[in-house]
TORMARLUM-591790 format. One record per residue (C-alpha): residue number from 1; x, y negated, z. Coordinates in nm, 3 decimals, always signed. Layout:
BEGIN
   vexza        c1        c2        c3
     NUM         X         Y         Z
...
! end
This chain:
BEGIN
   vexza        c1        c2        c3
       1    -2.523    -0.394    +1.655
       2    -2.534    -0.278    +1.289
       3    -2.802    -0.049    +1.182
       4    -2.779    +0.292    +1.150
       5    -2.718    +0.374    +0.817
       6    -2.967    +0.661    +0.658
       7    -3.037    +0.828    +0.338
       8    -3.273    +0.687    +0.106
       9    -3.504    +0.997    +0.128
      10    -3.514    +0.901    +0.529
      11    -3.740    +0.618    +0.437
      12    -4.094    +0.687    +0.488
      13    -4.295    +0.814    +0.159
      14    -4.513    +0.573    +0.212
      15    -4.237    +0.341    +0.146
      16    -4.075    +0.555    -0.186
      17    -4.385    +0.554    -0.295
      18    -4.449    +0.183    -0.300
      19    -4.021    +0.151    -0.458
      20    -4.200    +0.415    -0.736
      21    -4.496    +0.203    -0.836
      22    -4.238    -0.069    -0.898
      23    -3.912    +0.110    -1.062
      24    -4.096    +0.473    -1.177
      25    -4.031    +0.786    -1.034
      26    -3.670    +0.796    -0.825
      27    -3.478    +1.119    -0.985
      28    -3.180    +1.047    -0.780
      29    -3.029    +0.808    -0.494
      30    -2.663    +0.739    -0.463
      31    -2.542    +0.614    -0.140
      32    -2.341    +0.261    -0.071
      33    -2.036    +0.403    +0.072
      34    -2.003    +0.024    +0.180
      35    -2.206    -0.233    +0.383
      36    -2.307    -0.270    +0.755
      37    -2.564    -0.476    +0.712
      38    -2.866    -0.225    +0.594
      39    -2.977    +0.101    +0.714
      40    -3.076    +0.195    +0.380
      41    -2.840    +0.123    +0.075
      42    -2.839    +0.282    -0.305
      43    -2.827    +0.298    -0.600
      44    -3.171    +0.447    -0.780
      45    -3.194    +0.656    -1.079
      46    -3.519    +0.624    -1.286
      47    -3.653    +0.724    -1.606
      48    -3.673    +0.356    -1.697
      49    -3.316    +0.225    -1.563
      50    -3.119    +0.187    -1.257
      51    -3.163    -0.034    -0.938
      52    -3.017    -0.089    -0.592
      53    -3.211    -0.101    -0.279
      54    -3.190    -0.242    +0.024
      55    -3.389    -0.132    +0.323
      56    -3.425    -0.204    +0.689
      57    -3.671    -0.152    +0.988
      58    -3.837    -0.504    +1.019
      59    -3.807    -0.507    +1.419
      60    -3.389    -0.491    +1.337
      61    -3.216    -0.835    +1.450
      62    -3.052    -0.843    +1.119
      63    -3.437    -0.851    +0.921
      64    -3.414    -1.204    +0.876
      65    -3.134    -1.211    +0.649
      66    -3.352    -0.973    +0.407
      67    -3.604    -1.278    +0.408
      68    -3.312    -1.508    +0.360
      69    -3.158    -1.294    +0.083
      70    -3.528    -1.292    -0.113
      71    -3.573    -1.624    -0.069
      72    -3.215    -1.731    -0.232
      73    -3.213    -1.466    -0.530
      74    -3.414    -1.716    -0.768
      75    -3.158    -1.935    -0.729
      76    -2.862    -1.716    -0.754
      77    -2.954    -1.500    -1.055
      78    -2.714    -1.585    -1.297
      79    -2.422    -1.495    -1.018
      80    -2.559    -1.245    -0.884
      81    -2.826    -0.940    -0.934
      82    -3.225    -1.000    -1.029
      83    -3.446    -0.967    -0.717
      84    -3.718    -0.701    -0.844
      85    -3.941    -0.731    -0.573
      86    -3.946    -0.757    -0.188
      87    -4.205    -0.526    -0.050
      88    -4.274    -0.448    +0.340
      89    -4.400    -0.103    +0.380
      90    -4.480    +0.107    +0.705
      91    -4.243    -0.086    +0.886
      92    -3.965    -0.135    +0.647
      93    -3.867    -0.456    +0.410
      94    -3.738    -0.355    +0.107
      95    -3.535    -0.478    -0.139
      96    -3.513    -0.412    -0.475
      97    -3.221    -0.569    -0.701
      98    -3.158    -0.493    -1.083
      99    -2.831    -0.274    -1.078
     100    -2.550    -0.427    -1.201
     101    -2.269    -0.267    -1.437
     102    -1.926    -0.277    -1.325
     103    -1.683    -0.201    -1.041
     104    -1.595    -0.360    -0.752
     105    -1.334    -0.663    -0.741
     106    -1.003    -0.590    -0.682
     107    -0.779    -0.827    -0.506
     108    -0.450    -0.711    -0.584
     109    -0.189    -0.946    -0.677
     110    -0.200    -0.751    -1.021
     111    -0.502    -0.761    -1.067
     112    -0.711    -0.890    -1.383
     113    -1.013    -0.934    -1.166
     114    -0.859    -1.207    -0.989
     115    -0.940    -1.451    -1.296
     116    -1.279    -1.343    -1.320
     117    -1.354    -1.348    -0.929
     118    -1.195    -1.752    -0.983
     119    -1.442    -1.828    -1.259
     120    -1.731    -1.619    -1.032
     121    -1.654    -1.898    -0.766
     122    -1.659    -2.254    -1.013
     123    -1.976    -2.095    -1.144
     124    -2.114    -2.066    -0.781
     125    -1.992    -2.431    -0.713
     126    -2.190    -2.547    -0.988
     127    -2.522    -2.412    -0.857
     128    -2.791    -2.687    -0.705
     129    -2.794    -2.605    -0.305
     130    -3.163    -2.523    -0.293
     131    -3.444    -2.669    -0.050
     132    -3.433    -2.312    +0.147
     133    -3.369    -2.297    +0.504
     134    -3.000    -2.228    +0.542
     135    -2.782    -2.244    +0.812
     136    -2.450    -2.509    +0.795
     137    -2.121    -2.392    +0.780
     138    -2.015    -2.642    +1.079
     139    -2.286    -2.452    +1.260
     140    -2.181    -2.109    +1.167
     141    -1.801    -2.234    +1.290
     142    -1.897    -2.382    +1.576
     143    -1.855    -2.153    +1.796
     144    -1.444    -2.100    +1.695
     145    -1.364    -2.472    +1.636
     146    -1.356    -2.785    +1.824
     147    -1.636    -3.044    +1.743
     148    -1.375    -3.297    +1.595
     149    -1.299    -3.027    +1.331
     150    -1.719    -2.942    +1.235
     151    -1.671    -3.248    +0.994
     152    -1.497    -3.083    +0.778
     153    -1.716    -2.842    +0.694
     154    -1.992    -3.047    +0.637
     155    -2.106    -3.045    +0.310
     156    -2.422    -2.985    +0.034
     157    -2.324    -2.693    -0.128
     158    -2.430    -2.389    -0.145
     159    -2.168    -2.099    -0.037
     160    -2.221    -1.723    -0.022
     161    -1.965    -1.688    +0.286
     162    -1.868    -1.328    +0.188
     163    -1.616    -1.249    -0.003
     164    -1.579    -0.881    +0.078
     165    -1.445    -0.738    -0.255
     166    -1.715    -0.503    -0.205
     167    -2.014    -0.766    -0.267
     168    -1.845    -0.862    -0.589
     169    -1.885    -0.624    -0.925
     170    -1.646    -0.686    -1.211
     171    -1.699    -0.609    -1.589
     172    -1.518    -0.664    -1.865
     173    -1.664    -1.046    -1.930
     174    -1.735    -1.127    -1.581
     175    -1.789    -1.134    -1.219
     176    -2.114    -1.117    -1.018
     177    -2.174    -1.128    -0.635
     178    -2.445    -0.976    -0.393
     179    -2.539    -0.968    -0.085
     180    -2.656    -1.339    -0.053
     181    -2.788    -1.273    +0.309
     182    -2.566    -1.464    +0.462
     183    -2.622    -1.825    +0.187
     184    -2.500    -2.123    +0.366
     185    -2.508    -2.508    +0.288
     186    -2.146    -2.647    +0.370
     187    -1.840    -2.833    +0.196
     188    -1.816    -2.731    -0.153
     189    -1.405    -2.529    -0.124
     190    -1.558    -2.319    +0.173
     191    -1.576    -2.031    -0.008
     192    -1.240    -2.060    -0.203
     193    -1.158    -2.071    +0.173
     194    -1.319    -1.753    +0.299
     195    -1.158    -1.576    -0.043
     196    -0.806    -1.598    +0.139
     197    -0.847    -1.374    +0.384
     198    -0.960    -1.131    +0.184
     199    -0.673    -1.206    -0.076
     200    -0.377    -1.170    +0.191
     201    -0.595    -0.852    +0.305
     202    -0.530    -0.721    -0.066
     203    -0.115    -0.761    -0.065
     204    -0.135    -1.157    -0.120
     205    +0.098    -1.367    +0.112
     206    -0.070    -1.658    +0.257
     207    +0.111    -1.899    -0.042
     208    +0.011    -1.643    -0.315
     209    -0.409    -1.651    -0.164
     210    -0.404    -2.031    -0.158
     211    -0.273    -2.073    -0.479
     212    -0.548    -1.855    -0.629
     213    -0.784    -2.077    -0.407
     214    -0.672    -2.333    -0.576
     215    -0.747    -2.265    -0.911
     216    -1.138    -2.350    -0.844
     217    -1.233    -2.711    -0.881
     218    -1.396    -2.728    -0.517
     219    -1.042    -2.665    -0.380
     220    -0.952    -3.027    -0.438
     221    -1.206    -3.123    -0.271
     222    -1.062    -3.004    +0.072
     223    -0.812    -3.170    +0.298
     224    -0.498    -3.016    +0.451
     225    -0.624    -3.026    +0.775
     226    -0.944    -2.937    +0.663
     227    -0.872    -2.606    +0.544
     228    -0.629    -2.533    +0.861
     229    -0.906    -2.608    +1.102
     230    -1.085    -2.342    +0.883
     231    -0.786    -2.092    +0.854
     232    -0.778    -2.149    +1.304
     233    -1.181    -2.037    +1.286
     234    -1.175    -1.797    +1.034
     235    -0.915    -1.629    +1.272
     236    -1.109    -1.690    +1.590
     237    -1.426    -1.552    +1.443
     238    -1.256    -1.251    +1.312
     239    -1.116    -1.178    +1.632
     240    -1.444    -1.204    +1.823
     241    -1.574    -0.966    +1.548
     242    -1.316    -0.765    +1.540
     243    -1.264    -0.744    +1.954
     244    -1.215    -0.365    +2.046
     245    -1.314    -0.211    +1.678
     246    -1.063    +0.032    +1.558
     247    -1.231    +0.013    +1.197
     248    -1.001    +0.009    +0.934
     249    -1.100    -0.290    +0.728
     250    -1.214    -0.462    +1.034
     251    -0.870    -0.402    +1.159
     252    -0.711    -0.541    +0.790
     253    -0.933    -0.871    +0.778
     254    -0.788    -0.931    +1.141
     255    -0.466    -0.951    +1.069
     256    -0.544    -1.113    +0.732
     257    -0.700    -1.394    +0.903
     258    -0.436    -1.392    +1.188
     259    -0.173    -1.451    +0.974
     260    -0.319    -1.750    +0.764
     261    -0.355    -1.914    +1.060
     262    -0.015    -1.830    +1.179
     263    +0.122    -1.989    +0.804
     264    -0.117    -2.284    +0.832
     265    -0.016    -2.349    +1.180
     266    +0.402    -2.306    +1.051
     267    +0.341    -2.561    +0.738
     268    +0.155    -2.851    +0.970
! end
């Protein structure tokens, strides 16, 4: 179950006052209209700059992926945002990102983000897969796939898995991504992969999101029946996600996913 989302000044003053001794004094706290992963998401306005927290109670299923997330940022920095600090306060972990400048990605076949998002992913495929604990992509997949298909997943990279235009901010040189909770070691075109969903979700067709795939390096990496086994899981999983939800972009990614597979499945 997602958490509950609340208003930063919900959090215990015990625990703004520990974000305050780190950031200054909080004149203002703009809520993420998007996210289900934290209870507590903004945007803070200080006398010294802006940041963006994230906050959730540390008995919450989901608190390992804020020890995941602070354990990747070193690694990430120059994709994504600068971990300030991770602080566990009254029993909340916090934590607290440099803001970035921008808007978020838009997918639209029009779009002039779609370059930038492109160049976000080769730069992402160049990074070293740290020595972190990370889960595999064939074991993330496992569940949707048969075990003669995990192979292709396999891999040494290291892939962010979510390419919600949301977790991606745009400005007018580049594009950065957050949200690294989910970091995964797998084959290097996975998430060029997970991008077409999200593409066809935007007004791609299934041709249109593969060819923009295919403009990062890692995509030549993949196989044809590699990346339909993927396209058959991606729809699986989003379907066990999505099983009974009547939220909107829930409801969009479904379909999106559902009809890759459906293409992949027609060009065998």
């Amino acid at each position: 179950m997602s958490p509950t989302r609340i208003a930063y000044g919900q959090l215990p003053a015990a625990v703004r006052d520990r974000i305050s001794q780190i950031v200054g004094m909080v004149t203002a706290a703009d809520p993420a209209a998007e996210g289900l992963n934290s209870a507590v998401a903004a945007r803070l306005h200080t006398s010294g700059g802006r940041y963006f927290v994230k906050a959730l109670p540390v008995e919450h299923r989901w608190a390992w992926a804020q020890q995941r997330e602070a354990e990747i940022a070193p690694y990430v920095d120059t994709v994504g945002a600068r971990l300030i600090a991770r602080i566990v306060e009254a029993g909340w972990d916090v934590l607290i990102f440099e803001a970035l400048h921008g808007h978020q990605a838009d997918y639209s076949p029009d779009s002039n983000d779609l370059e930038h998002v492109t160049q976000l992913l080769t730069r992402i495929g160049n990074l070293p897969c740290p020595d972190t604990p990370l889960r595999h992509a064939e074991q993330r997949l496992a569940a949707y796939t048969s075990d003669d298909m995990l192979p292709y997943f396999t891999g040494d990279r290291l892939l962010h898995t979510d390419l919600n235009p949301a977790n991606i901010i745009v400005n007018d040189h580049e594009a950065r991504i957050v949200d690294w909770g989910w970091a995964t070691r797998g084959a290097a075109w996975l998430d060029a992969a997970y991008w077409v969903s999200w593409l066809i979700t935007a007004g791609h067709t299934p041709q249109q999101a593969e060819w923009w795939a295919a403009q990062t390096p890692a995509w030549q990496t993949a196989t044809t029946a590699g990346v339909t086994a993927f396209a058959e899981a991606n729809a699986r999983m989003w379907a066990d996600i999505g099983a009974g939800s009547t939220d909107a972009w829930t409801t969009r990614i479904l379909a999106a996913s559902t009809a890759w597979s459906q293409y992949r499945r027609a060009s065998a």
